[in-house]
N, C-alpha and C positions, 0 to 999 in steps of 0.2 A: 337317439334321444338327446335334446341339448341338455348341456348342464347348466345346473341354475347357477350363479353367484351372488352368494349372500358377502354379506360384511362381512371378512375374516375375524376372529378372538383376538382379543387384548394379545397371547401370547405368540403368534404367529407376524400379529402388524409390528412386534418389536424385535422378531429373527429378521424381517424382509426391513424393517430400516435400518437396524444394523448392516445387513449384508449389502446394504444398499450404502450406507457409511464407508464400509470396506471397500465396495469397488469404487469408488471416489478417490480413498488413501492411495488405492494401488495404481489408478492412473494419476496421479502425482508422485510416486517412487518411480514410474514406467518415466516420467516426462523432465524429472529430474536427473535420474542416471544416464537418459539417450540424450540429454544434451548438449552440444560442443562449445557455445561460451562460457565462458565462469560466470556472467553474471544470475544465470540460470542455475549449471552444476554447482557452486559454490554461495552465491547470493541468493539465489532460491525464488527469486524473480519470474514466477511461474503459478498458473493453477489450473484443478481441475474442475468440473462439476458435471454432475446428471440433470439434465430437465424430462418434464413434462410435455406434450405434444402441445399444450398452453403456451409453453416457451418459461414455464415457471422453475425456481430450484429446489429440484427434488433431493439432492445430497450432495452435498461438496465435501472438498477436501481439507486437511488440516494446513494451510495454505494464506495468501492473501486477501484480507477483505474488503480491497480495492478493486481485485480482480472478480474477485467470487460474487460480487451485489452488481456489479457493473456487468458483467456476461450478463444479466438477465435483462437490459435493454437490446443487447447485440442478437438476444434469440428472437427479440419481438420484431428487429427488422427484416432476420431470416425469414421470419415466417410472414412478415407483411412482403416481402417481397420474391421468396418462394411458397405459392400456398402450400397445403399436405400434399393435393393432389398430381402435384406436379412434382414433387419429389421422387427419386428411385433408388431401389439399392445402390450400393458403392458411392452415391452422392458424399460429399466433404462440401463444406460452404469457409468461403474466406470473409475477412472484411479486418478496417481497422480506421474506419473514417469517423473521427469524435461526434461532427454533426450530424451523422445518421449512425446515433447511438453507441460508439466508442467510446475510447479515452483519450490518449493518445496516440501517437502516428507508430510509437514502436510495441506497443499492444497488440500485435495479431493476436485474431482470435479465429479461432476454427470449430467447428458444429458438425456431429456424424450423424445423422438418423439412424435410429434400431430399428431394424424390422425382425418380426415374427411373422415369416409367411409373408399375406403382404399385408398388412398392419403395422404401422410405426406406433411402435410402445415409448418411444423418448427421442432423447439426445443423449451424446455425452460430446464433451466440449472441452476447450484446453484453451488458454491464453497464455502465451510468455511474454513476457518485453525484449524482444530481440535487440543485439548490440548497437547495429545499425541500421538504419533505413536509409538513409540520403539525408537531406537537405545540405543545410552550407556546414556544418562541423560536426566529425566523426563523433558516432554516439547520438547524434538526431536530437542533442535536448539543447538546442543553443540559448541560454539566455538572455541574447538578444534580439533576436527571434520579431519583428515586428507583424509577420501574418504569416498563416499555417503553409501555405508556399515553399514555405528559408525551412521546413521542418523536415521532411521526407516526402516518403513518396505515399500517395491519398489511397486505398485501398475499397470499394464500395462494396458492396454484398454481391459476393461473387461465388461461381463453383469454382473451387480448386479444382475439385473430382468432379467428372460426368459420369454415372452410371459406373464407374469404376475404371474409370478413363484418365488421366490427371491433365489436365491443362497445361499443356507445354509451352505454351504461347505467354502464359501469364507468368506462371515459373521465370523464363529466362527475359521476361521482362522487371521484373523482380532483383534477379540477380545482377543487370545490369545497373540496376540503381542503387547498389550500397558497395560499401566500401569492403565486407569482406564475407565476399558472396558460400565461402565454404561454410560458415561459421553457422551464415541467415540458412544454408540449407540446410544444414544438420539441425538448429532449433526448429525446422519448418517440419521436419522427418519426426522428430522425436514428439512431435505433438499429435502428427495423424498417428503416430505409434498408440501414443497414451488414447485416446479416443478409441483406436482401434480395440485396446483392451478391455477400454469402459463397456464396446458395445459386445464384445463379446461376453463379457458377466455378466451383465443382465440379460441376454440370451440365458444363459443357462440359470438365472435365478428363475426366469419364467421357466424354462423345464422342469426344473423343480416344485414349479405348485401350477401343475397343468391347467387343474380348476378352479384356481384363481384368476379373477378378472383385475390383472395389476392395474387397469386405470382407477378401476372402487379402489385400488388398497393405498395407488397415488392419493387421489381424493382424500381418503380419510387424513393421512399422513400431514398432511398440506390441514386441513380444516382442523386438525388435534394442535400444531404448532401455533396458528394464528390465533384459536382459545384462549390457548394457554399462554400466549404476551399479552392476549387484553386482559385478563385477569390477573398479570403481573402488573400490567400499567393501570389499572385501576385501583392497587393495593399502595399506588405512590400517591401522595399528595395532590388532589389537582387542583390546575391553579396556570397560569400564563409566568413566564423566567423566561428571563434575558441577559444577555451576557456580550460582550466585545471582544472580540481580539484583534492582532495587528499582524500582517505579514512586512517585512522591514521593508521592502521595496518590489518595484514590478519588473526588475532588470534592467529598464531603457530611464525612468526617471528614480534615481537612487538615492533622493533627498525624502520622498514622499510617502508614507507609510500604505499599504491597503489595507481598509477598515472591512473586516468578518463579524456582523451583527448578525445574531439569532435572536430570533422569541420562540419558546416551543411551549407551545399550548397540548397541555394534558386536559381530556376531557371523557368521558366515557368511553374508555380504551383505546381512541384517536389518540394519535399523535404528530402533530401538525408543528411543521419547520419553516418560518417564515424569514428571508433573509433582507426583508424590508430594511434598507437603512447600509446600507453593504454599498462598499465602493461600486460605481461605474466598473463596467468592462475595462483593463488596462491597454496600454500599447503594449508592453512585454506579453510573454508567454504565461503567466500565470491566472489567467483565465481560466475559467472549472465550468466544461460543458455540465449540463443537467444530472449525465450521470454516475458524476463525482459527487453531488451531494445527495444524491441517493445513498449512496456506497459509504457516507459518512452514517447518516442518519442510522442506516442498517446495522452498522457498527455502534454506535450508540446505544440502539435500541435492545441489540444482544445483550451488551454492558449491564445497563441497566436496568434489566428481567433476569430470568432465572437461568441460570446457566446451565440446568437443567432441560431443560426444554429443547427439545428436538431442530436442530438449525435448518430452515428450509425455506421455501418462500412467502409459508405461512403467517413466520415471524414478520415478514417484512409487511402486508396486506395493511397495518394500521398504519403506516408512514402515509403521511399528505406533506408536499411541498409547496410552499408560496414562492418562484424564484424570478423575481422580478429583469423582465426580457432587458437586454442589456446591461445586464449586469456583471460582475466580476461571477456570480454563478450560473450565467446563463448569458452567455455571452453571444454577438452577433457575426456569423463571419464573414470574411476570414480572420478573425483574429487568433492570435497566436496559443496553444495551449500546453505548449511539451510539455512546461514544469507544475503540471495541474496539481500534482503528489503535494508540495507544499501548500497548497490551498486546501486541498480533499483532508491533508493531518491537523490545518489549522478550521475548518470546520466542524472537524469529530471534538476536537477539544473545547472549541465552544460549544457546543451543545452538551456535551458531558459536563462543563462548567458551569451551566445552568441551574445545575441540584447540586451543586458543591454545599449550599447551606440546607438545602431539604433531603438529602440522604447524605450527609457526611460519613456516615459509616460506611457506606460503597463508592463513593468518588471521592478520588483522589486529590492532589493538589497538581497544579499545570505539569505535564512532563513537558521535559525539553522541547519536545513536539518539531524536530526538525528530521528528515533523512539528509543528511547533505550526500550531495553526490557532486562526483568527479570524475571526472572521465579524461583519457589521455588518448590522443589519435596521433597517428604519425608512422612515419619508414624505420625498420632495422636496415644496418649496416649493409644487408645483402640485396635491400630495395624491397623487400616484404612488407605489406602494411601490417596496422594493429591500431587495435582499438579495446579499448580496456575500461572499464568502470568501476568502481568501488561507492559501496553505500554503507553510513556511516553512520551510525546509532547516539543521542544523546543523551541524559538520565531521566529515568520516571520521576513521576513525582510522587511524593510520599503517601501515607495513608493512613487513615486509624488505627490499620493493624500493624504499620511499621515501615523503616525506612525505603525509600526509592532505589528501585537495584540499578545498578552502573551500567549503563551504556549498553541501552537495550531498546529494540524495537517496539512503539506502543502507538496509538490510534489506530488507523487502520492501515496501518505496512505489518509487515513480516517477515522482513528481510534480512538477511547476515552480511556481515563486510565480508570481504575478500582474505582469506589468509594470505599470509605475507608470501609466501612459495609459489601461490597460484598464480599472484598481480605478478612476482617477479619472471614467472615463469612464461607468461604472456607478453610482456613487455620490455625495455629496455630501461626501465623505471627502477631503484631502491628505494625499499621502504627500512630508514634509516631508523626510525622507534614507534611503539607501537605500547600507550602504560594510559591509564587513567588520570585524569585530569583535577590534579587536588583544589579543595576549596571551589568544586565547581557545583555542590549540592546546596539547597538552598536551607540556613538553619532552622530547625524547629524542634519539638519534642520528640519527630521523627524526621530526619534526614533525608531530603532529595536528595537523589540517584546522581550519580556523577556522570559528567560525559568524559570523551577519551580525547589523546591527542595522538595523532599520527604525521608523520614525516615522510616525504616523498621528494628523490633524486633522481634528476633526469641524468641517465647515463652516456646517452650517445645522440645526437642527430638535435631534430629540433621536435618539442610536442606539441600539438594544441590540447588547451585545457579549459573544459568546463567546471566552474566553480557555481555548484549552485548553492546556496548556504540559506541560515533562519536563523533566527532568536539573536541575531547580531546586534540589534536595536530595541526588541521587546523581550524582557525578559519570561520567563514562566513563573508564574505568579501562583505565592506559600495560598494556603489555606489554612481556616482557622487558627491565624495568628502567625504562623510560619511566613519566612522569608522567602524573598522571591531565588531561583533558582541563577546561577552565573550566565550570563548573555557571551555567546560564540564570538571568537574569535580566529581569523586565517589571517596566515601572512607567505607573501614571496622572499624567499632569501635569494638573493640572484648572485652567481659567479662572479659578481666585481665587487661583493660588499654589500648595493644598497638593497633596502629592503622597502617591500610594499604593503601599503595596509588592504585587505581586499574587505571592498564596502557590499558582502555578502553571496552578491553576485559577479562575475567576469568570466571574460572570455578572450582568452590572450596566448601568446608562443613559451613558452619555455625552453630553452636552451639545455646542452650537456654542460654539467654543472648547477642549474640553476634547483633550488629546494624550495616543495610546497609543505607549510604544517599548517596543520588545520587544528583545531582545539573544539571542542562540541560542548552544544550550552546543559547546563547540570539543568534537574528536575526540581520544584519547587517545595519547601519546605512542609509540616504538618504541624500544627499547634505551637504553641511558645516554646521559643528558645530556652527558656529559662526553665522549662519542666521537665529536660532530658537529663537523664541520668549523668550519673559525674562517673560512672564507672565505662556507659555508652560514648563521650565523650575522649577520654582517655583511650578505648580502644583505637578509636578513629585516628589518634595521633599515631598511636604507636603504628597502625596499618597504613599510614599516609596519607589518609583520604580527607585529613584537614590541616595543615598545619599550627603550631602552637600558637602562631600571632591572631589566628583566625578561630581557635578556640576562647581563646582569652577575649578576645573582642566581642563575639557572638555569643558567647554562651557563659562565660566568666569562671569558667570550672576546671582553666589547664591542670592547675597545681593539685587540686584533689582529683585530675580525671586521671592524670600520669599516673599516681599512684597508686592508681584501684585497683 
């Protein structure tokens, strides 16, 4: 006799999406531990998720939200390009090509089908940003970059695995095109790892509720999330907000800002991103295929709704984008896109900055809004290559409920710098200091978040270095009266004395001897200077995070903050 399936109870649909939570966390513990570069084991540059046989997300990880909204294009071309029916067990599906639904070139993504029997109940999927992929400068994110060609190597929607077979052919064509093929194999290993785990726990979550029909309990899951954001977004003001920001340059013309214009029209639980008004496609790399501004919006849109609310792809159903072809977000190829991360941080932030004055109580004031990253390629003494990265956090921005925390990751990254043992330990690089960067939070009644300064010496041979930078030009802008947050600063100290200003982005040699410090721009201030406490004020001094010329100046309260 078949069994029926009905809808499961309120209390069984919230064991099966928790454990459906869990298996998500534990293929990113699996995909973080088995990984060999630090930018992964240490930066954290990695994520999981479960889909839907849809290609939709049914549970992600505690993880990247660049990564985690963007895998939901890369399943739609899985499946537009392998149907159900032609899928088998042991299949794995590769891919990392931005214009047929990627990100960028060092994003591999990978996709396992679960089968039960033979019925595919899901996916589970894993993306890292591998070290290197090729193009012309170790690390693959060249800033000067003029078409995706100079980037790596194009990846299309391919089987890694056949039937449980692995592709050998592709593998060692692969490993011939990066710079340090042991590192790309082991992040390549540690992802079918993670995958491998996802699909076995949900194997046995479905043993566990035999006469469940997990695609109703997908379904319901999915329809209970996207409810519950349109009645979050219905509970906002509606109404059309617009807002500007500026990225300081595109890498190849470094005089000329790129303009990031949003309108986000709230209307009966739509929520619709129009980037009308948005720079032209660039010559540099900073071009943000489609779906980086998805991957913004989605972040947004979690932000601000309920955080409550079950994260899935639910959430995501009321986003509409307007992205005008040709454009810096929707870009024509081959143009360049390594450094899309700073486009994708400065989209979330404008859009978030849209309700800065209709929900000030939950938006913030501008964070520093930059990852800078850096990256060093080059030979040890013994002729070994290396290649290294570090990503680098600037201050939040403040908020009704209180200051901006220092030198922390926020839009949609999630990523940690490198501790100082790991980079040294990889490379022939010192990191000479390593402290927060005073006077770099923006004043206000609550204090933007400060960013850090760190110090790097090349110890032996010659490096190449990726310097991609932000907020060098455009500061992060106070709210409700707050002041704007400190704008970044890097400089080259070179072995002969002279010194160079770097105008956000380069790409250049460094020498044994030569030092790079880099300074990150602080988060933007919250409400008048003038309303902060003189006892709030005077901690700062004494903890360092302002000095007294910049107390006095800003807020006028050294002499009674010292004291308090």
């Amino acid at each position: 006799m078949t069994a029926q399936h009905d809808t499961p109870d309120a209390i069984t649909l919230e064991v099966v999406r928790n454990k459906l939570d869990g298996i998500a966390n534990e293929m990113q513990s699996t995909l973080l531990r088995s990984s060999f570069s630090s930018i992964v084991k240490e930066g954290l540059d990695a994520s999981a998720c479960l889909f839907t046989v849809r290609g939709e997300s049914l549970a992600q990880a505690i993880a990247i939200p660049i990564h985690l909204v963007t895998l939901a294009p890369i399943m739609k071309k899985f499946l537009d390009v392998f149907p159900i029916d032609s899928i088998r067990p042991g299949d794995i599906f590769i891919m990392n090509d931005p214009y047929l639904g990627g990100t960028h070139l060092p994003d591999l993504a990978l996709a396992y089908p679960v089968f039960r029997g033979d019925e595919i109940v899901g996916f589970s999927a894993a993306m890292t940003h591998h070290q290197d992929v090729g193009g012309k400068s170790p690390g693959s994110v060249p800033t000067d970059a003029t078409e995706i060609f100079q980037e790596g190597i194009r990846i299309p929607p391919l089987r890694l695995r056949d039937g449980g077979t692995l592709n050998d052919t592709l593998i060692q064509v692969l490993l011939r095109n990066v710079r340090v093929p042991e590192i790309f194999m082991g992040d390549l290993n540690a992802q079918i790892a993670a995958c491998t785990v996802g699909a076995r726990r949900v194997l046995d979550l479905c043993d566990a509720y035999p006469k469940l029909d997990m695609q109703t309990v997908f379904d319901v899951l999915l329809d209970r999330s996207e409810e519950m954001t349109r009645q979050a977004l219905r509970r906002v003001p509606p109404g059309v907000y617009r807002y500007t920001d500026y990225l300081d340059n595109d890498g190849i013309d470094l005089d000329t800002p790129v303009r990031i214009e949003v309108t986000v029209t709230l209307k009966d639980g739509e929520f619709i991103c129009d980037f009308t008004g948005s720079s032209k496609q660039v010559k540099g790399p900073f071009n943000c295929v489609p779906s980086g501004a998805l991957a913004a919006a989605g972040f947004a849109i979690r932000t601000l709704t309920d955080p409550r609310i079950p994260t899935n792809g639910g959430c995501f159903r009321p986003i509409r984008l307007v992205l005008p072809e040709g454009s810096i977000v929707n870009p024509k190829e081959p143009a360049p896109v390594n450094a899309r991360t700073a486009t994708i941080k400065r989209i979330t932030g404008a859009i978030l900055a849209c309700f800065k004055d209709v929900l000030p109580e939950k938006v913030p004031a501008d964070s520093g809004g930059e990852l800078l990253f850096v990256s060093f390629g080059g030979a040890r003494g013994d002729g070994t290559r290396y290649v290294v990265g570090d990503l680098i956090a600037g201050g939040s921005g403040a908020s009704a409920l209180g200051d901006g925390v220092d030198v922390i990751e926020t839009d949609a990254t999630n990523c940690m710098n490198l501790p100082v043992e790991a980079l040294e330990l990889e490379a022939p690089i010192r990191v000479r200091q390593v402290r927060v960067r005073r006077d770099s939070g923006g004043a206000g009644r609550f204090r933007g978040g400060l960013g850090t300064v760190r110090e790097y010496e090349v110890l032996e041979g010659e490096a190449v270095l990726t310097h991609r930078g932000e907020r060098h030009l455009t500061p992060a802008k106070g709210s409700q009266g707050g002041g704007d947050g400190a704008l970044a600063r890097s400089t080259i100290h070179r072995a002969d004395g002279t010194v160079e200003v770097i105008r956000s982005k380069l790409m250049t040699q460094l020498k044994a001897g030569d030092r790079l410090v880099v300074e990150t721009a602080g988060g933007g201030g919250y409400g008048a200077p003038d309303q902060r406490e003189a006892a709030k004020v005077g901690e700062d001094v004494r903890n360092g995070k302002i000095s007294e010329g910049s107390a006095k100046e800003q807020y006028g309260k050294v002499h009674h903050g010292i004291g308090a």
